[in-house]
C-alpha positions in Angstrom: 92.5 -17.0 -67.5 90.1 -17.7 -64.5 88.3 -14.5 -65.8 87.4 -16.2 -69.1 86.1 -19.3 -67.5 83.4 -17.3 -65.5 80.7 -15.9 -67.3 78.9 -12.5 -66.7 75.5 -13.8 -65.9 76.5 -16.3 -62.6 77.7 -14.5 -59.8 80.3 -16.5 -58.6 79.3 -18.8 -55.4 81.4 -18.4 -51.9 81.7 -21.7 -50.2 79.0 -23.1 -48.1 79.6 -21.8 -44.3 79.5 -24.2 -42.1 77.7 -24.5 -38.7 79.8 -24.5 -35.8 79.7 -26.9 -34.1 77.6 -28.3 -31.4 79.2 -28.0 -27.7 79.0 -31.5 -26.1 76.3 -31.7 -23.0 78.2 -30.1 -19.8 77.8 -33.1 -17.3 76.6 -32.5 -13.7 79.2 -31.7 -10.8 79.7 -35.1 -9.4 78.1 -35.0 -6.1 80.8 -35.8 -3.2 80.7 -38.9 -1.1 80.6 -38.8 2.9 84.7 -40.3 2.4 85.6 -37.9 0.1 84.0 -35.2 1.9 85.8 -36.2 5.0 89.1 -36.6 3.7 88.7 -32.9 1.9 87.9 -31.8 5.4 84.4 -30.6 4.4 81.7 -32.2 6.1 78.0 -31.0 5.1 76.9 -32.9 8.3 73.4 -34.7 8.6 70.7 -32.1 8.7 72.6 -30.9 5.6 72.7 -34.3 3.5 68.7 -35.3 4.7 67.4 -31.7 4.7 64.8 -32.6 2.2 64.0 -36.3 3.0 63.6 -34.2 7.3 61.6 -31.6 5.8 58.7 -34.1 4.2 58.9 -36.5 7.6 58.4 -33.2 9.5 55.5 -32.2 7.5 54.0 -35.3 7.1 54.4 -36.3 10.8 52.4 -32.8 11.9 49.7 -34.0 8.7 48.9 -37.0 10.9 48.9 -35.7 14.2 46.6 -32.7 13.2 44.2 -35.7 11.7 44.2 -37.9 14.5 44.2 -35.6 17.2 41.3 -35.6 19.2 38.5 -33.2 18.5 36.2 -31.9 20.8 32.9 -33.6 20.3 30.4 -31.1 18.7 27.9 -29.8 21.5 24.6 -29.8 20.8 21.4 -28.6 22.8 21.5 -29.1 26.9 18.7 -31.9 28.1 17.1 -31.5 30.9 17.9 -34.6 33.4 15.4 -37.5 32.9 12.6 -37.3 36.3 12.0 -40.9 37.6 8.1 -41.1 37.6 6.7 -44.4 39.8 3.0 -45.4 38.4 1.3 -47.3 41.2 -1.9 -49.3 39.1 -5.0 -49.8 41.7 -5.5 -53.4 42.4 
């Protein structure tokens, strides 16, 4: 009976596929406190929390001291030493 019902000229439609879906957003690994660090056993230690915030003081420090350091005045031609001349006017 299902034959009858279809005619010749439609092809017979398959159901929709559907999309799979979307995964949810993969959060962050939670970045470890100091406490829970130390009760874990694993301590990164201080150069290895501030190594970035070290790294820019470090540069910036030698960026100041390279622009305020000293620098030898420019040298320009040797003068002769000045002669003291006396002019004695006849009276």
């Amino acid at each position: 009976m299902s034959q009858e019902l279809q005619s010749p000229e439609r092809p017979v439609r398959r159901a929709q596929q559907t999309r799979p879906a979307v995964p949810a957003a993969v959060p962050k690994p939670h970045r470890k406190s100091n406490a829970e660090l130390a009760h874990e056993g694993e301590d990164e230690g201080f150069f290895a929390q501030h190594r970035g915030k070290l790294i820019f003081a470090a540069v910036l420090v030698l960026g100041l001291i390279v622009y305020f350091f000293p620098k030898p005045a420019p040298s320009g031609p040797v003068r002769k030493a000045e002669k003291i001349v006396s002019v004695q006017l006849p009276p």
